[in-house]
C-alpha positions in Angstrom: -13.0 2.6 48.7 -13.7 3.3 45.2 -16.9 4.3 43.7 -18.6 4.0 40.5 -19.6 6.6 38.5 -23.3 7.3 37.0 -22.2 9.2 33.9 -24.9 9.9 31.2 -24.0 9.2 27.7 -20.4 11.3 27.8 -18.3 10.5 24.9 -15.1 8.7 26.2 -11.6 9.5 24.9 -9.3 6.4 25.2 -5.5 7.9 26.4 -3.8 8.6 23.1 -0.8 6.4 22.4 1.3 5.3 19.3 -1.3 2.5 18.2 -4.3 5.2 18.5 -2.4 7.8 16.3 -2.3 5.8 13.3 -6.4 5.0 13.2 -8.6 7.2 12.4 -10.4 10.2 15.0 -13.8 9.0 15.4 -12.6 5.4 16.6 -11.2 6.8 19.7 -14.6 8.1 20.6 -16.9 5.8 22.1 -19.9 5.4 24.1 -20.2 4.6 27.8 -22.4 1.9 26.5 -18.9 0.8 24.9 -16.9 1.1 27.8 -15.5 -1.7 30.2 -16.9 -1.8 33.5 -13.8 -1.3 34.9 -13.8 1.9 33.7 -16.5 3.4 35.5 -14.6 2.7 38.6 -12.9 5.5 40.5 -10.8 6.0 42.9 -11.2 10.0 43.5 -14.3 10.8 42.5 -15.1 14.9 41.7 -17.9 17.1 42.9 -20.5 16.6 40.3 -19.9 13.3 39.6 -23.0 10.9 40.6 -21.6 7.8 42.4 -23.8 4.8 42.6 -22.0 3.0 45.0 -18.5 2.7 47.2 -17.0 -1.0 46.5 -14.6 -1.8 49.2 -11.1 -2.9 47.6 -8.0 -4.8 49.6 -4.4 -4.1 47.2 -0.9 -3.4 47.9 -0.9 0.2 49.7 1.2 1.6 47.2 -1.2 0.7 44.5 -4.4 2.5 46.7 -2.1 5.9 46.3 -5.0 7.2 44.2 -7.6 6.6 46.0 -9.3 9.6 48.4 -10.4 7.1 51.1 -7.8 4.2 52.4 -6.4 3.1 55.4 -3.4 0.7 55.5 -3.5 -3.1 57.3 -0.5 -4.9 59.0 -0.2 -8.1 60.6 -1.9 -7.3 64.2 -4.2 -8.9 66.3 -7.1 -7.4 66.1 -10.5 -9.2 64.2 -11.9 -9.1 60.3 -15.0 -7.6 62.0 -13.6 -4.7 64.5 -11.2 -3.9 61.6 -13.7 -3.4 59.2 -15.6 -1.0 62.0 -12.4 0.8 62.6 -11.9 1.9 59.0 -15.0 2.8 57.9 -14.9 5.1 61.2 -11.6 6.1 59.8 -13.3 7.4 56.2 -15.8 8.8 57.7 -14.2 10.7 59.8 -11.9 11.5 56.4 -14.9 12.0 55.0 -16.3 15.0 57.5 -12.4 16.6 57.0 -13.1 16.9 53.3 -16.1 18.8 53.9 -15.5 22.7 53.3 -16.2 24.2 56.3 -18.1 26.9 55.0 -20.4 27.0 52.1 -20.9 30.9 51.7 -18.5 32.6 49.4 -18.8 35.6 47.4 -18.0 34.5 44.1 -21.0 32.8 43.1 -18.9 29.7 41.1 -17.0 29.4 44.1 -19.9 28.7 46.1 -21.7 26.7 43.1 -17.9 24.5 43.9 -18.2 24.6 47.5 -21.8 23.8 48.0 -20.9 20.7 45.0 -18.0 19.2 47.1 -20.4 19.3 50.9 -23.0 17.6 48.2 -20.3 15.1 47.2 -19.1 14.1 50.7 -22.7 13.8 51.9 -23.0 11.2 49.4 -19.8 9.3 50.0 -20.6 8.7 53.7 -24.0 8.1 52.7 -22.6 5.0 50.4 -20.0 4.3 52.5 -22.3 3.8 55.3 -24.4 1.3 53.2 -21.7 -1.1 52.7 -22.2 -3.9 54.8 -20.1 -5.5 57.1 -20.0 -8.8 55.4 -18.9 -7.1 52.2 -16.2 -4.9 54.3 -14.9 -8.5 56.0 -14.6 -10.6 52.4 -11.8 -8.5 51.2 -9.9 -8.3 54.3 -7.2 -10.3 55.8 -7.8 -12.1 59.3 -6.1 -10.6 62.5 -4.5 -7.0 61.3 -4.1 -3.3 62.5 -5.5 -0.8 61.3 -3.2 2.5 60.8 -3.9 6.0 58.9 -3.2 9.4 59.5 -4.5 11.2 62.1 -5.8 7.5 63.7 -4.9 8.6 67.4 -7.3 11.2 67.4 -10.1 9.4 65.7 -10.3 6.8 68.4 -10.0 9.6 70.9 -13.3 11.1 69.0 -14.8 7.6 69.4 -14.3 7.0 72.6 -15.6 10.4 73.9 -18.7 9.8 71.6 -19.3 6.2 73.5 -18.4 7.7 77.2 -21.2 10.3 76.3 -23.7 7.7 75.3 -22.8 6.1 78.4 -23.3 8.8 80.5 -27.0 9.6 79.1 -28.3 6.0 79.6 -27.1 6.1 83.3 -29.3 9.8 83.5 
């Protein structure tokens, strides 16, 4: 998933390269008004930045290496629809792992970090969450698997979260 920054009116320094040396300073600064759309996009986003929203993207799974949230899809059987459901499970379950565990720390700019990255992960399952289904299903391919690390012991999670549901509504 990548997500789009909400930056205020930061000055953006295009990457310097041979063509960029030879013009002057103050062309290499520009606005975000001036920037391309494309831009805005990340794939890692970094505690403080405001994301607006998570855009789900279907690539090549060596060009995804940057991104924080991706799960890889091979020819399988299973549905557009329970493969959508399956990785979103899978980043929010990435999504709870990158959460610091604790939030207390002594050093008061390691908790201003901490407390910023709980903040930031909050907010990616928040948008994450609030990507529909139909959006999640355009961009995939039709009968796939779904396969990421640790994938074995998020349906294990899953299925003891439904067993308990199931066990309350025959109380």
């Amino acid at each position: 998933m990548a997500a789009k920054k909400d930056s205020a009116d930061k000055p953006y320094k295009k990457p310097v390269n041979e063509k960029q040396l030879d013009e002057d300073e103050d062309a290499a600064d520009i606005s975000m008004d001036q920037m391309n759309v494309l831009d805005l996009l990340t794939p890692s986003p970094l505690a403080g930045d405001n994301l607006s929203f998570a855009i789900p993207v279907c690539a090549p799974y060596n060009s995804l290496a940057a991104y924080k949230y991706r799960v890889k899809l091979v020819p399988g059987v299973m549905k557009k629809g329970k493969a959508s459901k399956m990785a979103l499970s899978v980043f929010l379950a990435a999504a709870d792992s990158n959460k610091p565990k604790s939030s207390y720390s002594a050093d008061p700019q390691e908790a201003e970090r901490l407390e910023l990255e709980t903040i930031l992960a909050n907010r990616e399952k928040e948008l994450m969450k609030g990507v529909s289904d139909v959006e999640m299903i355009a961009q995939m391919l039709g009968k796939v698997k779904v396969s990421a690390p640790n994938m074995e012991s998020i349906k294990q999670k899953s299925k003891a979260k439904a067993k308990a549901k199931g066990k309350r509504k025959d109380e």
